[in-house]
DRENPA-3360 file (N, C-alpha, C; in nm, 2 decimals, always signed):
BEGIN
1 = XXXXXXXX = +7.78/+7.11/+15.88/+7.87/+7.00/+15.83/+7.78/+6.88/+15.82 ~ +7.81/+6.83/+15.74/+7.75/+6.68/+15.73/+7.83/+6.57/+15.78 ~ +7.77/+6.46/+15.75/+7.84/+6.32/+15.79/+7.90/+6.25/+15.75 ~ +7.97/+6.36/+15.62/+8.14/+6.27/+15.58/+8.22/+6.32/+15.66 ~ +8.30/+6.20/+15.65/+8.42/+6.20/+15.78/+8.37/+6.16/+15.90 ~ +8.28/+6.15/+15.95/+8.23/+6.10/+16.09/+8.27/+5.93/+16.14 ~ +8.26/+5.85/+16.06/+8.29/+5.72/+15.99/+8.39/+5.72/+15.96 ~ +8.47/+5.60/+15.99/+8.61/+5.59/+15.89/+8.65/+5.43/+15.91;
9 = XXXXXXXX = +8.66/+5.37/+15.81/+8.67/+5.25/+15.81/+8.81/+5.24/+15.74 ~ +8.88/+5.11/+15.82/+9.03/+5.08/+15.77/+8.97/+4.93/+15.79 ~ +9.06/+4.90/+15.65/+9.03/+4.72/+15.62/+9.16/+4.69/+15.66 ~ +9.19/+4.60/+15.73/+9.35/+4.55/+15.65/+9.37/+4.39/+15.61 ~ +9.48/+4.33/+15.55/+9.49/+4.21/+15.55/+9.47/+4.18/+15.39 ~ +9.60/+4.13/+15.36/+9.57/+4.11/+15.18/+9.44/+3.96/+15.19 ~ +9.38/+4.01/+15.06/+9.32/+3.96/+14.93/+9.36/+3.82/+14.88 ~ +9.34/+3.73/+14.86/+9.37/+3.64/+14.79/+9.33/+3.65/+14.64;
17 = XXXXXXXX = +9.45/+3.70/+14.57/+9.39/+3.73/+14.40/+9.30/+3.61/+14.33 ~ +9.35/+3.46/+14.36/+9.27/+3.36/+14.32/+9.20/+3.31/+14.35 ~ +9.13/+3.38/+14.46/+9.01/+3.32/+14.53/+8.89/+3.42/+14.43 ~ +8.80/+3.42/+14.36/+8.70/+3.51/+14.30/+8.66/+3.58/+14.38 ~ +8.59/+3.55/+14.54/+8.51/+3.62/+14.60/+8.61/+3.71/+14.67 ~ +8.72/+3.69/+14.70/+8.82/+3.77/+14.77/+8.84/+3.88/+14.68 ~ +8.88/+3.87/+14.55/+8.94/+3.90/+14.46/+8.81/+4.05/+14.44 ~ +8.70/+4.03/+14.44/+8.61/+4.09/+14.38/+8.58/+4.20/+14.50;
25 = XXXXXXXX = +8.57/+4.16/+14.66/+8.62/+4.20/+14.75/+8.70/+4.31/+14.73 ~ +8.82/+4.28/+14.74/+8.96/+4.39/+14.72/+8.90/+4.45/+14.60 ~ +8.83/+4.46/+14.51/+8.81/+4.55/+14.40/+8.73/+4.65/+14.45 ~ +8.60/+4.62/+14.55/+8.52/+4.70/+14.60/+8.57/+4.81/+14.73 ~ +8.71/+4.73/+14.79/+8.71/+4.80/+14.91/+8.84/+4.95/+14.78 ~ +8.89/+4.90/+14.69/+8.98/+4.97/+14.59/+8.87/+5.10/+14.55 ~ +8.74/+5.06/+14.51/+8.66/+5.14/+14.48/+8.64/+5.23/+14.56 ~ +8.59/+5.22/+14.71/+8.54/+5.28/+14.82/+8.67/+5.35/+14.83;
33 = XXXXXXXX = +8.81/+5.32/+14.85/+8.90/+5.37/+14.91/+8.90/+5.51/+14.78 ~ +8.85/+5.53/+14.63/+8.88/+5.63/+14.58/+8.79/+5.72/+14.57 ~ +8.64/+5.67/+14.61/+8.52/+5.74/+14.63/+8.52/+5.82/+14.78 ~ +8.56/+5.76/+14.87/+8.58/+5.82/+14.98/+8.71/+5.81/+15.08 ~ +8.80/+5.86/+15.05/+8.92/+5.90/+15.07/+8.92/+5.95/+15.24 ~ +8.83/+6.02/+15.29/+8.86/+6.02/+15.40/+8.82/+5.97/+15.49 ~ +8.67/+5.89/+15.44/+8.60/+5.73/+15.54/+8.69/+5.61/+15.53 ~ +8.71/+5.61/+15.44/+8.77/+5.43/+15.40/+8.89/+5.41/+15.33;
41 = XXXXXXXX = +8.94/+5.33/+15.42/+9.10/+5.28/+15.42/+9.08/+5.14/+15.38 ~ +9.21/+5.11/+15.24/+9.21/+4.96/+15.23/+9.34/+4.98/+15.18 ~ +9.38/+4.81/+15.19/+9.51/+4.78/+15.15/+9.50/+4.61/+15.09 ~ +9.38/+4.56/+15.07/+9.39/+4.43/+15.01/+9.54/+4.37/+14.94 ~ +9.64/+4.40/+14.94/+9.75/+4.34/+14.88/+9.85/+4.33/+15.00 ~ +9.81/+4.39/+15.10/+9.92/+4.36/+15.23/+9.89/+4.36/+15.34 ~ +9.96/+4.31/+15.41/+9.96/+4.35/+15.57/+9.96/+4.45/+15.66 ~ +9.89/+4.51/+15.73/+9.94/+4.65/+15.83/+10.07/+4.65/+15.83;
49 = XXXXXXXX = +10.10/+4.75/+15.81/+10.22/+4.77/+15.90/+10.25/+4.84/+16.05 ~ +10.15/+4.94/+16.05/+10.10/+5.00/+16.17/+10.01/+4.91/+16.23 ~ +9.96/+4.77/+16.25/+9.87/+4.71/+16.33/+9.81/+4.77/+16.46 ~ +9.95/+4.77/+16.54/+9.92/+4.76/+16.67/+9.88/+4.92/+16.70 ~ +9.90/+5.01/+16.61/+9.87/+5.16/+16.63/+9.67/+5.15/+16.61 ~ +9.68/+5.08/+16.49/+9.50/+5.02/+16.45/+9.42/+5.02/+16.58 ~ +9.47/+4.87/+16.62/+9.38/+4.81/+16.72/+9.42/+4.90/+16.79 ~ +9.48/+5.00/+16.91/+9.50/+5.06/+16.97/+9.37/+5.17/+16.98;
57 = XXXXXXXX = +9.39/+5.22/+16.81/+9.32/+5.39/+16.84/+9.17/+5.33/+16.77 ~ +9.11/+5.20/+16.75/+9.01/+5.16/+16.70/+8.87/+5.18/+16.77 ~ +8.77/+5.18/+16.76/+8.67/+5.19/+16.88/+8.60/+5.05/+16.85 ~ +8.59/+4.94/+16.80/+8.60/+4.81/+16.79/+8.68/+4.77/+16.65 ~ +8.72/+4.57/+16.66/+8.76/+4.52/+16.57/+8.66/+4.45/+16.47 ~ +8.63/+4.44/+16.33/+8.56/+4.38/+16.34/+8.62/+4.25/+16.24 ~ +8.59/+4.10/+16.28/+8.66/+4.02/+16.19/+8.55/+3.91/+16.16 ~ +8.49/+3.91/+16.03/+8.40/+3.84/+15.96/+8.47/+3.70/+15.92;
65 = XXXXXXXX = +8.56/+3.63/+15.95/+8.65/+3.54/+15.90/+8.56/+3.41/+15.89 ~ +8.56/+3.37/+15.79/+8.44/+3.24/+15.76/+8.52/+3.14/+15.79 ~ +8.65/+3.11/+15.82/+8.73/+3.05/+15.89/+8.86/+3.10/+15.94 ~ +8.85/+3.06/+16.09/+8.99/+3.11/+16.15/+9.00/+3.01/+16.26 ~ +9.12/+2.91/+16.25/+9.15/+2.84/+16.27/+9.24/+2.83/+16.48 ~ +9.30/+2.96/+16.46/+9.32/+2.99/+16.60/+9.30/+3.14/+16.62 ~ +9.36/+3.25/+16.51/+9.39/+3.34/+16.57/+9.46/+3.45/+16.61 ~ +9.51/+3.58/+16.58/+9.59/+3.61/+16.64/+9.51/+3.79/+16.71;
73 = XXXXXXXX = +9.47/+3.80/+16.56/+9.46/+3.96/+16.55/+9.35/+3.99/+16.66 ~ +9.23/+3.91/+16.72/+9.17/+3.94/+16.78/+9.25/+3.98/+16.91 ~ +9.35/+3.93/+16.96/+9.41/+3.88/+17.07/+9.50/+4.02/+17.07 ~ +9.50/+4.04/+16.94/+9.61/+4.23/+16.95/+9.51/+4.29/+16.96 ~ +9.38/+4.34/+16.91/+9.28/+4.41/+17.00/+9.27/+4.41/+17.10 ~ +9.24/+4.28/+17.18/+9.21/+4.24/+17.33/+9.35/+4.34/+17.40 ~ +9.47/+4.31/+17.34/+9.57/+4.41/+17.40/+9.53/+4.53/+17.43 ~ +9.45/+4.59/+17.29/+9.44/+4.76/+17.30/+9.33/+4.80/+17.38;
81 = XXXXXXXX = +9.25/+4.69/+17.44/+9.12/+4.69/+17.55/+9.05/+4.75/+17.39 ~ +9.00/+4.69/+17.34/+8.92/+4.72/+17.19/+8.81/+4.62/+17.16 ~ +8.72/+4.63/+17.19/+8.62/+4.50/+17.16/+8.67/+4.47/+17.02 ~ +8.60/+4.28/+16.99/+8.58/+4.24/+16.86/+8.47/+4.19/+16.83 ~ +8.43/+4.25/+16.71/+8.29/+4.18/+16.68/+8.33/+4.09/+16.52 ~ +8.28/+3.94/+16.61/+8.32/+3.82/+16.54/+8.26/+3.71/+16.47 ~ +8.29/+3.66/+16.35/+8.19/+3.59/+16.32/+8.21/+3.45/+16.42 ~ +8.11/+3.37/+16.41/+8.15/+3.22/+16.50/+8.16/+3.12/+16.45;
89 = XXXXXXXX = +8.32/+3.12/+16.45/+8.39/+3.04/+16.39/+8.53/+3.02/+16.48 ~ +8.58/+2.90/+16.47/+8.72/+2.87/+16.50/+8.75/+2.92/+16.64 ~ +8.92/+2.95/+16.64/+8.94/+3.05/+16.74/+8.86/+3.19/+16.77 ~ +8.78/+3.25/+16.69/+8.73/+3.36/+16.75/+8.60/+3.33/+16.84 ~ +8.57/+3.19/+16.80/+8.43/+3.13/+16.92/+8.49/+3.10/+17.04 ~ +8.60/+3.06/+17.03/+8.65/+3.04/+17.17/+8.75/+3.16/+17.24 ~ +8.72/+3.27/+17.17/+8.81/+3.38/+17.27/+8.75/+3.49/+17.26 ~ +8.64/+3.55/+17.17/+8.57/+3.67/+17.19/+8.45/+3.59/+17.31;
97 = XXXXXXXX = +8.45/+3.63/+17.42/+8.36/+3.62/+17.49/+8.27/+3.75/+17.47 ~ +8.12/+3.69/+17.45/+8.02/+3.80/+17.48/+7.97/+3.89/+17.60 ~ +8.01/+4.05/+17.50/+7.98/+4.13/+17.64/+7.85/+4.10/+17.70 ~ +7.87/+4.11/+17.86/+7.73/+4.12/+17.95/+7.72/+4.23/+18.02 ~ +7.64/+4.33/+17.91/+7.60/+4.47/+18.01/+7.57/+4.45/+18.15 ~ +7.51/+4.35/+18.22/+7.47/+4.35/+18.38/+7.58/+4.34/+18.45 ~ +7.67/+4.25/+18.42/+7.80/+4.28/+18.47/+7.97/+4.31/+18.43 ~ +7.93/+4.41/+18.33/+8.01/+4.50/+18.24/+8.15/+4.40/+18.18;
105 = XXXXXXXX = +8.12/+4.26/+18.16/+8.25/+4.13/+18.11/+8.26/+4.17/+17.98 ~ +8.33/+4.11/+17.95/+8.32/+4.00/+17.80/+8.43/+4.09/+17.72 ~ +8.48/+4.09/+17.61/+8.55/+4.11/+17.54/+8.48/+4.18/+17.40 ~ +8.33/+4.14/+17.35/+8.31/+4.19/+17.21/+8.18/+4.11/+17.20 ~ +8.19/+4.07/+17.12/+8.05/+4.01/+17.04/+8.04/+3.91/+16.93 ~ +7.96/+3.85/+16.95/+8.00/+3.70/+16.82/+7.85/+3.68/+16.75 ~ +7.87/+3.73/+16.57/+7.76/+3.68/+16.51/+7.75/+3.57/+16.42 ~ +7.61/+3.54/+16.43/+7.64/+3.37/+16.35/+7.58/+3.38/+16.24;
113 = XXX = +7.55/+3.47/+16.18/+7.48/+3.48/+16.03/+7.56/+3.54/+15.93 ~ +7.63/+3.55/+15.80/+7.67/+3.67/+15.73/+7.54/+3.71/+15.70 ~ +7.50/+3.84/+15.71/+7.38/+3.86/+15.65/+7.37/+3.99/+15.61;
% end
């Protein structure tokens, strides 16, 4: 067996059609979701409906948000005991605390580059 299927990515959270770079976004995850049907899940036009099943059965969150102002979705991970790995910004600088392997804390991980 190979290593389709091993991976599986679910996006969720609509798209802003008049934003360009969003827009161009939701076209690529539309792409991926037809190329690989059983890795990658998207839904750029809506909201979960199943959320809390997501974060639940997820093995981390990840949320790149170039701005996030307070917050929520990390905080429904934090429910499902689900790390988040976050960009540092807004509320996710102030609530993803960084894990510390030496004394097994923290909630996830915070990166400061898109790169």
């Amino acid at each position: 067996m190979g290593f389709e299927n091993r991976v599986q990515f679910l996006v969720g959270g609509p798209a802003n059609p008049k934003e360009p770079y969003a827009a161009e976004c939701a076209d690529k995850m539309r792409d991926l979701k037809e190329r690989y049907p059983y890795s990658f899940w998207a839904a750029p036009d809506e909201f979960f409906t199943d959320g809390s099943l997501v974060n639940r059965g997820a093995d981390f969150g990840l949320m790149p948000s170039a701005f996030e102002p307070g917050g929520i979705v990390q905080h429904e991970f934090f429910v499902g005991a689900t790390p988040v790995i976050a960009f540092k910004t807004g509320g996710l600088k102030d609530s993803v605390i960084e894990f510390n392997q030496d004394t097994e804390q923290g909630c996830g991980f915070i990166f400061e580059e898109h790169s």
